[in-house]
C-alpha positions as CSV (number, residue, x, y, z in Angstrom):
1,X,0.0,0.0,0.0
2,X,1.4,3.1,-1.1
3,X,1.8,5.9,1.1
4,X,-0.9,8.1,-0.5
5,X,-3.2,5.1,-0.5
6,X,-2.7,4.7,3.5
7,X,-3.6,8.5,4.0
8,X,-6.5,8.1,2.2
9,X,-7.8,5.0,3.6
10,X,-7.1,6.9,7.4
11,X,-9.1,9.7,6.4
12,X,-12.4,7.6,4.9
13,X,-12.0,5.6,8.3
14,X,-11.7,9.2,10.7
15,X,-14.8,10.5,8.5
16,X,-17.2,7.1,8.6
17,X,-16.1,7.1,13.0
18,X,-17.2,10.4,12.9
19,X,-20.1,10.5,10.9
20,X,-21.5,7.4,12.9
21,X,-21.2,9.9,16.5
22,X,-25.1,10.8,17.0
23,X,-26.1,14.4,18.4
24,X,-27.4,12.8,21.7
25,X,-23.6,11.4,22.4
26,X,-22.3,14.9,21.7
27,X,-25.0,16.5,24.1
28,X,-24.3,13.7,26.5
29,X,-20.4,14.2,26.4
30,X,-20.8,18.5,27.0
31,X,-23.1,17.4,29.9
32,X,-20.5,15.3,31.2
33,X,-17.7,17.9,30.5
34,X,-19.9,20.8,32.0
35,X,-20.2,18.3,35.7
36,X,-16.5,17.6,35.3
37,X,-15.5,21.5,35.0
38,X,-17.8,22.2,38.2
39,X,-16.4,19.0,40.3
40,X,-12.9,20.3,39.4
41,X,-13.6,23.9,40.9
42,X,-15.1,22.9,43.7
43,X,-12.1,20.4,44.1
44,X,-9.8,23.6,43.6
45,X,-12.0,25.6,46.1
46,X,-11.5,23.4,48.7
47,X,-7.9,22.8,48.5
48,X,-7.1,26.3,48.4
49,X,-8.5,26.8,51.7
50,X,-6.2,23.6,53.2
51,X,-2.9,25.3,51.5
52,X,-3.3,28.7,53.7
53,X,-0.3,28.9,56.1
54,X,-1.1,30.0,59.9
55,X,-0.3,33.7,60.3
56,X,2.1,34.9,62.6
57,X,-1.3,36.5,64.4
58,X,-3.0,32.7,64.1
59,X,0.4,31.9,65.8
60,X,0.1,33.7,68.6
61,X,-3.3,33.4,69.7
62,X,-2.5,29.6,70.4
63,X,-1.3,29.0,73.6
64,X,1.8,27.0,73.6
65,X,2.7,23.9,75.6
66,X,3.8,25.0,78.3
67,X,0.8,27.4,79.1
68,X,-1.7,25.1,78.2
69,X,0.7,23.0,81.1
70,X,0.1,25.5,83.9
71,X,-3.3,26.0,83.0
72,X,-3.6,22.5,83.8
73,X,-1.8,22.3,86.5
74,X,-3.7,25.3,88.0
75,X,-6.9,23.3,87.8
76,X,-5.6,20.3,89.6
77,X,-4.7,22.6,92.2
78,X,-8.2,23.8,92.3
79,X,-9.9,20.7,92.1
80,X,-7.6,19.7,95.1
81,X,-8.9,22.6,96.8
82,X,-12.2,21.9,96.2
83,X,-12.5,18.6,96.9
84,X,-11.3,19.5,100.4
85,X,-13.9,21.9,101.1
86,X,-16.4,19.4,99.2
87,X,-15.8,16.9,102.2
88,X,-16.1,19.1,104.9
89,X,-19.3,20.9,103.6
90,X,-22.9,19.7,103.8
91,X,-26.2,20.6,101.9
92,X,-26.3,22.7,99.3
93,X,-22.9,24.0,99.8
94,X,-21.9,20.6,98.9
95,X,-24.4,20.3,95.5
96,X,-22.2,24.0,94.7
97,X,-18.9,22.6,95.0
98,X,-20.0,18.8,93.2
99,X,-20.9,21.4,90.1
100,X,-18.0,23.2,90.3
101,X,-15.6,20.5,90.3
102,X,-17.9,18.8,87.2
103,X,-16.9,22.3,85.8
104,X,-13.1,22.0,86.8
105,X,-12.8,18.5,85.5
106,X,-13.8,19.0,82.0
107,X,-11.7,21.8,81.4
108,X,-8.9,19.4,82.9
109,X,-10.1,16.8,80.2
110,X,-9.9,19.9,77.8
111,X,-6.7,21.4,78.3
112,X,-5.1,17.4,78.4
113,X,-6.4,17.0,74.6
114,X,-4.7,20.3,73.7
115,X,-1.5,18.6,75.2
């Protein structure tokens, strides 16, 4: 087959392939194109928000270990403290410090996640 021949033949061939393509499949394919161009910018629009460094402000307002360490040991302190006036008192003084130390001890299970 002669070169001219084999270019000829390709291009019959690309023509009947294309010619065969109904205007349903071409609807079906922009439909298909238009979902994939909206799934890609929401894809961008949520990546973009991942890829933000902390600022130096974002920085600062976290505490850092060894704050968040004394905070913690503040409220065992307290919770000691408590506890010992929670087993002298009697009534409702003793309902008062049962809350407060239901208070204390989830800010003690709070600041040991931070850690």
């Amino acid at each position: 087959m002669k070169r001219s021949e084999l270019a000829e033949y390709i291009k019959e061939t690309i023509v009947d392939v294309l010619s065969e393509v109904s205007q349903e499949d071409v609807d079906t394919a922009k439909a298909y194109n238009d979902e994939l161009e909206k799934t890609k910018s929401l894809q961008a629009d949520l990546t973009e928000d991942d890829d933000v460094e902390p600022t130096s402000k974002d920085i600062k307002k976290n505490d850092s270990i060894s704050t968040i360490s004394r905070k913690l040991q503040d409220t065992n302190k307290e919770m000691k403290t408590v506890v010992n006036k929670w087993k002298q008192a009697e009534g409702e003084d003793k309902e008062r410090l049962l809350a407060r130390l239901k208070d204390l001890t989830k800010i003690k299970k709070e600041l040991e996640g931070l850690i």
